[in-house]
Biopython code that builds the backbone (N, CA, C, O; Angstrom):
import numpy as np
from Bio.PDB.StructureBuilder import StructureBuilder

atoms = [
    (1, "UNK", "N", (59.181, 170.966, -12.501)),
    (1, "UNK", "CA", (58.184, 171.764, -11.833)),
    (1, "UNK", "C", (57.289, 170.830, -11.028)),
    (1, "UNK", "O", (56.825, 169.884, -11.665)),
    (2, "UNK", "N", (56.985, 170.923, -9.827)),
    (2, "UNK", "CA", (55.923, 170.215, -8.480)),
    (2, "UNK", "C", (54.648, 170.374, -8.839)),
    (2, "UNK", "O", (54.635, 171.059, -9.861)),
    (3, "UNK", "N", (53.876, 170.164, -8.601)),
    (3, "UNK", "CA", (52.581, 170.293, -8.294)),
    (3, "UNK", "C", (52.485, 170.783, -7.437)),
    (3, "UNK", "O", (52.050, 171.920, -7.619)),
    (4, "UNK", "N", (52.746, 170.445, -6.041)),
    (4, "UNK", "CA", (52.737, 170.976, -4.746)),
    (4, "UNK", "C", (51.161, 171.126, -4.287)),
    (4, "UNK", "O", (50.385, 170.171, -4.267)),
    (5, "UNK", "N", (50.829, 172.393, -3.943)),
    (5, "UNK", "CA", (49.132, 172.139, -3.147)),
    (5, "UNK", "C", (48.067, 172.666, -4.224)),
    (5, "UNK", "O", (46.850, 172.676, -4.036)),
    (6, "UNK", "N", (48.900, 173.218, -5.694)),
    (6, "UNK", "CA", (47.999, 173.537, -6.611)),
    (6, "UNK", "C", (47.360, 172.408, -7.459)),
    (6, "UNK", "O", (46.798, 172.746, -8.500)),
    (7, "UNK", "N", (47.398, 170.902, -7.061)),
    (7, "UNK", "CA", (47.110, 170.152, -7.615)),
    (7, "UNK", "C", (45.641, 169.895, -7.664)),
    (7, "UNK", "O", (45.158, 168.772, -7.811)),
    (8, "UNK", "N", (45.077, 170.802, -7.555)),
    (8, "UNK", "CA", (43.399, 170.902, -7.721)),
    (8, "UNK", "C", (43.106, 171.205, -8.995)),
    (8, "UNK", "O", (42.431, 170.542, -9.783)),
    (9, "UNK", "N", (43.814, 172.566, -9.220)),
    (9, "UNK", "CA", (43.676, 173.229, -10.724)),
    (9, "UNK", "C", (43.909, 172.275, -11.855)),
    (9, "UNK", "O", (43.304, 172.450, -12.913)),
    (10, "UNK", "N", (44.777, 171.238, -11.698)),
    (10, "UNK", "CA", (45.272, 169.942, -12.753)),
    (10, "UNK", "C", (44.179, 169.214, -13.429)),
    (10, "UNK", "O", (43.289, 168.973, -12.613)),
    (11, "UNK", "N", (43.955, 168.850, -14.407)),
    (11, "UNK", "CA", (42.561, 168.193, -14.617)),
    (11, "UNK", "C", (43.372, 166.674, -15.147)),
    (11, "UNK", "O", (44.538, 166.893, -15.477)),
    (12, "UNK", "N", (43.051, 165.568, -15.244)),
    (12, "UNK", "CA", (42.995, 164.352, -15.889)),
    (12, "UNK", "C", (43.223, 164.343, -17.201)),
    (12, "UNK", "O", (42.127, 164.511, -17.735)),
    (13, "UNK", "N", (44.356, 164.199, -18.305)),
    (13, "UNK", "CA", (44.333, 164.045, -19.512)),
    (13, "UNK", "C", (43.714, 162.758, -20.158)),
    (13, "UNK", "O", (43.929, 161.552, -20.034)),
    (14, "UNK", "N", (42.731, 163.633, -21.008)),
    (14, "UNK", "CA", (41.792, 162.452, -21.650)),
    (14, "UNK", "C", (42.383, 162.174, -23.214)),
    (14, "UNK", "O", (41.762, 161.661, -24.145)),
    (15, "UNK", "N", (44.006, 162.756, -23.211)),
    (15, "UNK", "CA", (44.226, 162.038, -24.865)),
    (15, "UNK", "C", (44.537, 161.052, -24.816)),
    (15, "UNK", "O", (44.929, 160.513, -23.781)),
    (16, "UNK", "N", (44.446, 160.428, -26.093)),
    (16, "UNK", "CA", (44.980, 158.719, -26.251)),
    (16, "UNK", "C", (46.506, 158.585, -25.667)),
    (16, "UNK", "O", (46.919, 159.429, -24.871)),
    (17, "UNK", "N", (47.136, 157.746, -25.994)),
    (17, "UNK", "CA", (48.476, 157.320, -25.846)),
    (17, "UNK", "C", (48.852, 157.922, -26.835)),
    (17, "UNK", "O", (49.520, 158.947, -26.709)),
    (18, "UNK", "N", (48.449, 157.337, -28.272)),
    (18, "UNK", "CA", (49.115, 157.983, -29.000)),
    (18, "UNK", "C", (49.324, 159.547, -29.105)),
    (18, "UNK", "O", (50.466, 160.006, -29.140)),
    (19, "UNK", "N", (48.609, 160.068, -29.137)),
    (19, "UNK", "CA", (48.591, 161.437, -28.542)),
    (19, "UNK", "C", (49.383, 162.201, -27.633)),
    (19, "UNK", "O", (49.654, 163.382, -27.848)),
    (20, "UNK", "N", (49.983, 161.207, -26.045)),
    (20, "UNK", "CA", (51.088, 161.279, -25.136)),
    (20, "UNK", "C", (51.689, 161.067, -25.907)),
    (20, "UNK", "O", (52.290, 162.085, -26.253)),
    (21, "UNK", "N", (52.091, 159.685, -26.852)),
    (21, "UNK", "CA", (53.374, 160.147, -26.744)),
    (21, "UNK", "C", (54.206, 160.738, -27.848)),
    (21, "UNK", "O", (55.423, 160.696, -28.024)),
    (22, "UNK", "N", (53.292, 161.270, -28.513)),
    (22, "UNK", "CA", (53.703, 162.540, -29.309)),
    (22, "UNK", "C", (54.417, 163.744, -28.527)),
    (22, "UNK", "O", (55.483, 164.343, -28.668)),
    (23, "UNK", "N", (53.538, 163.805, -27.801)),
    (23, "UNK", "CA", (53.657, 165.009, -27.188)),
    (23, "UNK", "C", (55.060, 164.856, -26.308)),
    (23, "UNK", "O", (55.944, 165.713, -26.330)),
    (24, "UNK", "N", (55.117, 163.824, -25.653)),
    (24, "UNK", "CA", (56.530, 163.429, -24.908)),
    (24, "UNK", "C", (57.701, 163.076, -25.873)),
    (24, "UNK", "O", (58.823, 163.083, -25.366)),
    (25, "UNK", "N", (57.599, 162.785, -27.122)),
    (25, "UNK", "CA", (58.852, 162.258, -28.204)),
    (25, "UNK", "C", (59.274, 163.698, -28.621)),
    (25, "UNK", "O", (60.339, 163.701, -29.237)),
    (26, "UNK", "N", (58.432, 165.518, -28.350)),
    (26, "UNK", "CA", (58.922, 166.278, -28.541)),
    (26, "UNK", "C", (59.451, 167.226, -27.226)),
    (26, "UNK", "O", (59.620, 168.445, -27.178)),
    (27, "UNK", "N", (59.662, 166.091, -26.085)),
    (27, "UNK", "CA", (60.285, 167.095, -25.259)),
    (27, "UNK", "C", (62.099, 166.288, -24.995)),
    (27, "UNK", "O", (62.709, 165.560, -25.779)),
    (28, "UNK", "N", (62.458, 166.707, -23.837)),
    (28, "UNK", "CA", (64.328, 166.961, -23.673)),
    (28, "UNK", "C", (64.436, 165.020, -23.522)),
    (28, "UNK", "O", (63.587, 164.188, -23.203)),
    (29, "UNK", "N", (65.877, 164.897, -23.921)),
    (29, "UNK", "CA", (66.570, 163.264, -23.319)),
    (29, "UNK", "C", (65.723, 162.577, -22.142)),
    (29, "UNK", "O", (64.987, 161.607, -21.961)),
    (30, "UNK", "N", (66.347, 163.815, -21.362)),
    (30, "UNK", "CA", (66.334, 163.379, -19.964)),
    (30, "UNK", "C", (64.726, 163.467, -19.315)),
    (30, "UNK", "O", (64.550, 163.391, -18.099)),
    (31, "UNK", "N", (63.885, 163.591, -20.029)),
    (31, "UNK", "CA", (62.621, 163.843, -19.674)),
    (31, "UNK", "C", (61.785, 162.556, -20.828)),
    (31, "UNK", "O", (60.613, 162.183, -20.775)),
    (32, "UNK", "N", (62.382, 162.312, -21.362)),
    (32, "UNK", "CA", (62.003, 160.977, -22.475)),
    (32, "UNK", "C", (62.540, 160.020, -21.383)),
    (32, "UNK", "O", (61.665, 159.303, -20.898)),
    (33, "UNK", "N", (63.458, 159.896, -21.022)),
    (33, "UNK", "CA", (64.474, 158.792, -20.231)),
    (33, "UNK", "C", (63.921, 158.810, -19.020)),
    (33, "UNK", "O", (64.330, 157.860, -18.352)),
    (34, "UNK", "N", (63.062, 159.582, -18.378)),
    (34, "UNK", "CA", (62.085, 159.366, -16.911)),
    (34, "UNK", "C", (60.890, 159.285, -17.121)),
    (34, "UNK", "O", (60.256, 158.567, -16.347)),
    (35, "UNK", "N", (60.339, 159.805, -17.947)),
    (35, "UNK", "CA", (58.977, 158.954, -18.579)),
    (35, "UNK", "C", (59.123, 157.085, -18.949)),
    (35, "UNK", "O", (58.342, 156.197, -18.608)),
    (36, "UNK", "N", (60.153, 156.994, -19.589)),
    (36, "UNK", "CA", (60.344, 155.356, -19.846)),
    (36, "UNK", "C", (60.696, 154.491, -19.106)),
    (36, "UNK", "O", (60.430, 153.289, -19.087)),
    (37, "UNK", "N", (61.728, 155.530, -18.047)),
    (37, "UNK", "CA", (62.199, 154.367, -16.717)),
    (37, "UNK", "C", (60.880, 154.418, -16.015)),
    (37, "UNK", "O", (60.595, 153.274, -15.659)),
    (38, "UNK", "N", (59.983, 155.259, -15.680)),
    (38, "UNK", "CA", (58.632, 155.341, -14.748)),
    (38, "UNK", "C", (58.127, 154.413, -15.288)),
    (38, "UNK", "O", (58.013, 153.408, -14.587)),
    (39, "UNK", "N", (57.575, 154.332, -16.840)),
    (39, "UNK", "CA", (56.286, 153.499, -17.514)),
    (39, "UNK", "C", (56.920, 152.024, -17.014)),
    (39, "UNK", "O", (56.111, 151.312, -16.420)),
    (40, "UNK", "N", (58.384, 151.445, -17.202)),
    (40, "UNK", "CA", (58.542, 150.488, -16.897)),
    (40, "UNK", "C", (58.797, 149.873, -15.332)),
    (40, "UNK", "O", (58.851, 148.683, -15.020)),
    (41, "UNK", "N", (58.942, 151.117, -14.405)),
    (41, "UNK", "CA", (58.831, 150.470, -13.339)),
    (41, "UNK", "C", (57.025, 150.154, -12.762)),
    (41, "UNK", "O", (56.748, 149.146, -12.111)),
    (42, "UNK", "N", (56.000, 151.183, -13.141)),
    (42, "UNK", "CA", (54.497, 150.619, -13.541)),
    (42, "UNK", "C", (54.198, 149.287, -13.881)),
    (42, "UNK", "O", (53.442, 148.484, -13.334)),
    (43, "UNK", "N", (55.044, 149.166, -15.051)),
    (43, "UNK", "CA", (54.772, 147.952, -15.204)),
    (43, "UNK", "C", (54.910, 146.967, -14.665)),
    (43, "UNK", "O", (54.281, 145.947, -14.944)),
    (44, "UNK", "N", (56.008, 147.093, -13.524)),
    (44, "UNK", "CA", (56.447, 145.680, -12.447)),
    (44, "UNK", "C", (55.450, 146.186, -11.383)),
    (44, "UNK", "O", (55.401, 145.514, -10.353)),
    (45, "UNK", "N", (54.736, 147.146, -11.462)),
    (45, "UNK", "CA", (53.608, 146.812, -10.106)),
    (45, "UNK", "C", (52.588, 145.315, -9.985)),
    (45, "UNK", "O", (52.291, 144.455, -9.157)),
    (46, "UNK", "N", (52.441, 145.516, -10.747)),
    (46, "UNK", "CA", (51.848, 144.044, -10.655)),
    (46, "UNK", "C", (52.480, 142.633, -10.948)),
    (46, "UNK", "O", (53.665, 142.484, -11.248)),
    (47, "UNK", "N", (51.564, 141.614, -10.831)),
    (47, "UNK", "CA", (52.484, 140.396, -11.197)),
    (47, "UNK", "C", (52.444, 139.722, -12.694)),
    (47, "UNK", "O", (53.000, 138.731, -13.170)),
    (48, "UNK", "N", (51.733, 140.490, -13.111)),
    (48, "UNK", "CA", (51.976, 140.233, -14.954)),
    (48, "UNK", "C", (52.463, 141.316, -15.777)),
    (48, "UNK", "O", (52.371, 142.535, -15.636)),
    (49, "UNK", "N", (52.926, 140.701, -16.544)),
    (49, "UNK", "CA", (54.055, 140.930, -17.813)),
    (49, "UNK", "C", (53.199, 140.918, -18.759)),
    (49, "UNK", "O", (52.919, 139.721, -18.698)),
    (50, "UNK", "N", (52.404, 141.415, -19.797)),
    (50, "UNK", "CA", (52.377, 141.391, -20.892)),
    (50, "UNK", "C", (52.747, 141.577, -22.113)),
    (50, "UNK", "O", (53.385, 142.594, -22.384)),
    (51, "UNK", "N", (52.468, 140.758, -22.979)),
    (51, "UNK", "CA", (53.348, 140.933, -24.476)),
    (51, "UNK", "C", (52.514, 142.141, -24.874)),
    (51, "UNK", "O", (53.164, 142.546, -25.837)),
    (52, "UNK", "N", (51.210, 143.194, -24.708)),
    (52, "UNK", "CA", (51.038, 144.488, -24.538)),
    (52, "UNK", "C", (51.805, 145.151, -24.054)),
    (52, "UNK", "O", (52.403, 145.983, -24.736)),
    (53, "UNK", "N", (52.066, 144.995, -22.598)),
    (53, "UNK", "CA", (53.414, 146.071, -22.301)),
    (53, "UNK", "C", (54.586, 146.146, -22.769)),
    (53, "UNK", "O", (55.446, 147.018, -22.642)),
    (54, "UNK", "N", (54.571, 144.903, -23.479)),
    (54, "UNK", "CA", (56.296, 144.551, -23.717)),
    (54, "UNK", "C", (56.302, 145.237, -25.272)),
    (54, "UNK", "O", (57.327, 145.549, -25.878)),
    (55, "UNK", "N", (55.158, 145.369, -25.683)),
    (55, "UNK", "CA", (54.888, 146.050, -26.869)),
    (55, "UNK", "C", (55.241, 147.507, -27.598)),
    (55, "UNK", "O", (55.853, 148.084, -28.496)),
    (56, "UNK", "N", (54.115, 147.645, -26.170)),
    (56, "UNK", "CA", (53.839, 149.239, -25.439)),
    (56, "UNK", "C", (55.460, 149.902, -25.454)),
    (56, "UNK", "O", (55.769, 150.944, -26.032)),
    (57, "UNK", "N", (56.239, 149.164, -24.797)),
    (57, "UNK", "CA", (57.528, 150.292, -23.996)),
    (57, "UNK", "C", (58.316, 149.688, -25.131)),
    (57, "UNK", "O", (58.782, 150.536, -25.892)),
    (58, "UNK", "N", (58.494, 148.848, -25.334)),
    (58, "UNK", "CA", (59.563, 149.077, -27.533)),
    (58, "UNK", "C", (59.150, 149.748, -27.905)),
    (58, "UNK", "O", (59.922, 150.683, -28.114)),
    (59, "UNK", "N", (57.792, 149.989, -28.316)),
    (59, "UNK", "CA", (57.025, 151.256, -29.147)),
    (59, "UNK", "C", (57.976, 152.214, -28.946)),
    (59, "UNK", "O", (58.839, 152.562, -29.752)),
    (60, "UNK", "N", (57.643, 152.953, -26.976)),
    (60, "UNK", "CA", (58.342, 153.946, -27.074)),
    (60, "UNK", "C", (59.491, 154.554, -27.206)),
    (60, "UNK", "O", (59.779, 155.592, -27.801)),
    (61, "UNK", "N", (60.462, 153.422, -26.274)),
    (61, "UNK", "CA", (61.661, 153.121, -26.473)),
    (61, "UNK", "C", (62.408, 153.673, -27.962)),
    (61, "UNK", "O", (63.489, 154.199, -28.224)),
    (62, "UNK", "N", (61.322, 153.288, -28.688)),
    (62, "UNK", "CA", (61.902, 153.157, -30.430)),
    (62, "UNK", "C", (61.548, 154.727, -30.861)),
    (62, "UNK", "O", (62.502, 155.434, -31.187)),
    (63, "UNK", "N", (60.274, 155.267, -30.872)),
    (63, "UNK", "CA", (59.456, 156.709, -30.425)),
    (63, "UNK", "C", (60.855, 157.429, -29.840)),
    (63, "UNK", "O", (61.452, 158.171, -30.620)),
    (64, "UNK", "N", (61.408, 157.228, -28.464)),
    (64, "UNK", "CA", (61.975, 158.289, -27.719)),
    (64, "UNK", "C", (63.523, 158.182, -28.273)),
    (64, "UNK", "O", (64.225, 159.181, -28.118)),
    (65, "UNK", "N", (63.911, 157.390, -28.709)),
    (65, "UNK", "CA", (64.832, 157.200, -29.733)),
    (65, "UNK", "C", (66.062, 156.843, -28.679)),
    (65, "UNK", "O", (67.209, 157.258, -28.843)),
    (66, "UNK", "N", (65.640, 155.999, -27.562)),
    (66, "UNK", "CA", (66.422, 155.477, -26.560)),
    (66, "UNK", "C", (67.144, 154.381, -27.014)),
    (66, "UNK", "O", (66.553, 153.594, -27.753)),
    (67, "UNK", "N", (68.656, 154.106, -26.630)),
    (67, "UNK", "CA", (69.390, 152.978, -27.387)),
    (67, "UNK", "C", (69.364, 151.931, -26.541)),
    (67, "UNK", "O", (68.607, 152.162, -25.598)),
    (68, "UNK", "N", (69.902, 150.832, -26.487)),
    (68, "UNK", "CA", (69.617, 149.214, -25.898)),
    (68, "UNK", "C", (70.601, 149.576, -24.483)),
    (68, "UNK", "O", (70.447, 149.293, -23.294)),
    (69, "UNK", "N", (71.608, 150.293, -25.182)),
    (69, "UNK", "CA", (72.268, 150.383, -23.559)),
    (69, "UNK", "C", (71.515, 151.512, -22.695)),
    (69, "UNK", "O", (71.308, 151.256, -21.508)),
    (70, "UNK", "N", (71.232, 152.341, -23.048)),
    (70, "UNK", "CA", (70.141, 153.319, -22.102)),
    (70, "UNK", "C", (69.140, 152.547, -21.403)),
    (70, "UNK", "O", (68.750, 152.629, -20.238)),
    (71, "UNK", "N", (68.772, 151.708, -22.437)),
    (71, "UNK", "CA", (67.153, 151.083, -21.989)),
    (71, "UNK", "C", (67.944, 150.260, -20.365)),
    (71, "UNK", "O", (67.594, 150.419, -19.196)),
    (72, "UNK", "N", (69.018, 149.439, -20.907)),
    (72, "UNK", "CA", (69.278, 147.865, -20.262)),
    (72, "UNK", "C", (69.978, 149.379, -18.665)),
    (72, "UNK", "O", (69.769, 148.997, -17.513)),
    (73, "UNK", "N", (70.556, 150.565, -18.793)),
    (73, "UNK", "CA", (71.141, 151.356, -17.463)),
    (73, "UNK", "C", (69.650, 151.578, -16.586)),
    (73, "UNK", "O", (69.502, 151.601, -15.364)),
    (74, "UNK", "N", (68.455, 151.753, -17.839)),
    (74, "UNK", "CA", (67.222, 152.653, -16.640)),
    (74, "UNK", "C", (66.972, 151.332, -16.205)),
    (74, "UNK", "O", (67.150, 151.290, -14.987)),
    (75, "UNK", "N", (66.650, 150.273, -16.646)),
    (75, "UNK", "CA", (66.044, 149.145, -16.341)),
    (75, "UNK", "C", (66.886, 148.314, -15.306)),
    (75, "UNK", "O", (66.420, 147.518, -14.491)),
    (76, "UNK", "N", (68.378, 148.681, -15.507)),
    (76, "UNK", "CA", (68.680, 148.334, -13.914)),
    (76, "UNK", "C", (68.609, 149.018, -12.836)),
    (76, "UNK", "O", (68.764, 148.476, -11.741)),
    (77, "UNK", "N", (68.332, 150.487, -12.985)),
    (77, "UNK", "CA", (67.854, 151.323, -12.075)),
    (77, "UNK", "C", (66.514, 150.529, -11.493)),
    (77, "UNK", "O", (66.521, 150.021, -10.371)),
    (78, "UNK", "N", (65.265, 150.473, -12.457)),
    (78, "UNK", "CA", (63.885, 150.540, -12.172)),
    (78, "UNK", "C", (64.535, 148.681, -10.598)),
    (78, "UNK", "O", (64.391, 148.505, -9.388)),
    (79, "UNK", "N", (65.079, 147.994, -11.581)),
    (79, "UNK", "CA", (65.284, 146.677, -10.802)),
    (79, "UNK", "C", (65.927, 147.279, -9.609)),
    (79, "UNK", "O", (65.261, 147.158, -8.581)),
    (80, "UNK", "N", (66.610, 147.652, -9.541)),
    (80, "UNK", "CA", (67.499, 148.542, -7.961)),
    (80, "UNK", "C", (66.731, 149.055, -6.965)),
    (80, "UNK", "O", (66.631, 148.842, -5.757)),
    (81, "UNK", "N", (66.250, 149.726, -7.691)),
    (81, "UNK", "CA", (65.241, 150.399, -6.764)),
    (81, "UNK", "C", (63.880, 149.602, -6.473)),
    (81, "UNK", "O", (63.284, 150.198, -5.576)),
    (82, "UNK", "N", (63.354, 148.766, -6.792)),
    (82, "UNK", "CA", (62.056, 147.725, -6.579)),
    (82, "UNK", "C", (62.734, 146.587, -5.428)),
    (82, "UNK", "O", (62.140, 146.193, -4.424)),
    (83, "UNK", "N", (64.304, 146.126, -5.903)),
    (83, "UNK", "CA", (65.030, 145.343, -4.860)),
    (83, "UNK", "C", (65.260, 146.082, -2.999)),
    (83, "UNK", "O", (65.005, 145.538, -1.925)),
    (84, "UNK", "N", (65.841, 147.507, -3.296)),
    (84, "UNK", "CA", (65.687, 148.051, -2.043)),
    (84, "UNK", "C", (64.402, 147.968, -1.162)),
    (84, "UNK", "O", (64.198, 147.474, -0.053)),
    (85, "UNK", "N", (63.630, 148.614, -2.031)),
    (85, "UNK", "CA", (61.932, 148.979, -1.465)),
    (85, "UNK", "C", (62.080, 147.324, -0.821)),
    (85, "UNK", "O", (62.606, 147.166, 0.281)),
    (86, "UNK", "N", (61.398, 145.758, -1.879)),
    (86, "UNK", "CA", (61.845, 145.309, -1.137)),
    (86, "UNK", "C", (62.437, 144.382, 0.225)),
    (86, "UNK", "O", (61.875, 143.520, 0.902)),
    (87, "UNK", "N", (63.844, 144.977, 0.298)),
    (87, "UNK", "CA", (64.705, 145.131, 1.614)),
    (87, "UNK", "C", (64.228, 145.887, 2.558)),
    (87, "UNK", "O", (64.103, 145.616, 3.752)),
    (88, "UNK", "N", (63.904, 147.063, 1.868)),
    (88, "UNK", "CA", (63.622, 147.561, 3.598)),
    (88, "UNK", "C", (61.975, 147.432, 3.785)),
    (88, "UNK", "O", (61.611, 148.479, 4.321)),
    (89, "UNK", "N", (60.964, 146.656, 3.579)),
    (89, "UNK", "CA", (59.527, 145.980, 3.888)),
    (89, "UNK", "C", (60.356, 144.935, 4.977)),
    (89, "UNK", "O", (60.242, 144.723, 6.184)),
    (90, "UNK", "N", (61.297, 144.371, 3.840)),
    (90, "UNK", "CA", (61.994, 142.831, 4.733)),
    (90, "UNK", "C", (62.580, 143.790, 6.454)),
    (90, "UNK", "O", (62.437, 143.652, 7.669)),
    (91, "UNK", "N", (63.017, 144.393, 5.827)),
    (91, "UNK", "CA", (63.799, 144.654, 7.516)),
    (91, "UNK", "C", (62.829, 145.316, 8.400)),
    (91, "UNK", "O", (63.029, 145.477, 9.604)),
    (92, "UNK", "N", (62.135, 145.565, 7.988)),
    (92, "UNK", "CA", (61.067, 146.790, 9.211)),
    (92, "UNK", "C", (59.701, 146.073, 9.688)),
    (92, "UNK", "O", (58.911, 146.490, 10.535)),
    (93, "UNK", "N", (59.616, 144.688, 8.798)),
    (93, "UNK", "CA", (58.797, 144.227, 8.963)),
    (93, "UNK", "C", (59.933, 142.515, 10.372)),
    (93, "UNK", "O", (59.363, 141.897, 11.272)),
    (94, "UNK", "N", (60.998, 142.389, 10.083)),
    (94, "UNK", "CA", (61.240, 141.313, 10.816)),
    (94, "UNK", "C", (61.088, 142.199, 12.790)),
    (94, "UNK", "O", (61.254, 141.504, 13.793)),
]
sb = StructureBuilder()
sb.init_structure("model")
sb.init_model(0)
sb.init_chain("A")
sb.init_seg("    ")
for serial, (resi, resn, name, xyz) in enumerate(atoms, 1):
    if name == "N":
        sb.init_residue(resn, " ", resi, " ")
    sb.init_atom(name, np.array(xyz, "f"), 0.0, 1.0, " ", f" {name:<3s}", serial, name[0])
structure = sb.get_structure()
């Protein structure tokens, strides 16, 4: 489901984490498995790594009951897609 132009009505969730990710460990696979590939491509926005994040996404990983080969398929996605982006800065910018 979009948001689309009703994104006014939306308010800011003020629960903890723990709290998310309760609430996300009781919804579908495939909605556990895009929450975790997202949190970890977040995490490459910047230029640090922390042993918090690295914490953080085992937590959930372990929570969403995702296996090592799931993790190691999204995580070459999240890398795929950060490599394109990128390629095409590189090309539009030469």
């Amino acid at each position: 489901k979009e948001i689309g132009e009703d994104v006014s009505k939306y308010k800011k969730s003020n629960l903890s984490k723990e709290k998310l990710l309760e609430y996300f460990v009781q919804r579908s696979y495939p909605t556990k498995n895009l929450v975790y590939m997202n949190l970890v491509a977040t995490s490459l926005n910047d230029d640090y790594y922390s042993v918090e994040e690295h914490l953080f996404l085992e937590k959930i990983q372990q929570a969403f009951g995702i296996s090592e080969k799931k993790k190691n398929e999204l995580m070459k996605l999240v890398y795929s897609e950060r490599d394109l982006r990128e390629k095409v800065k590189r090309v539009i910018s030469e």
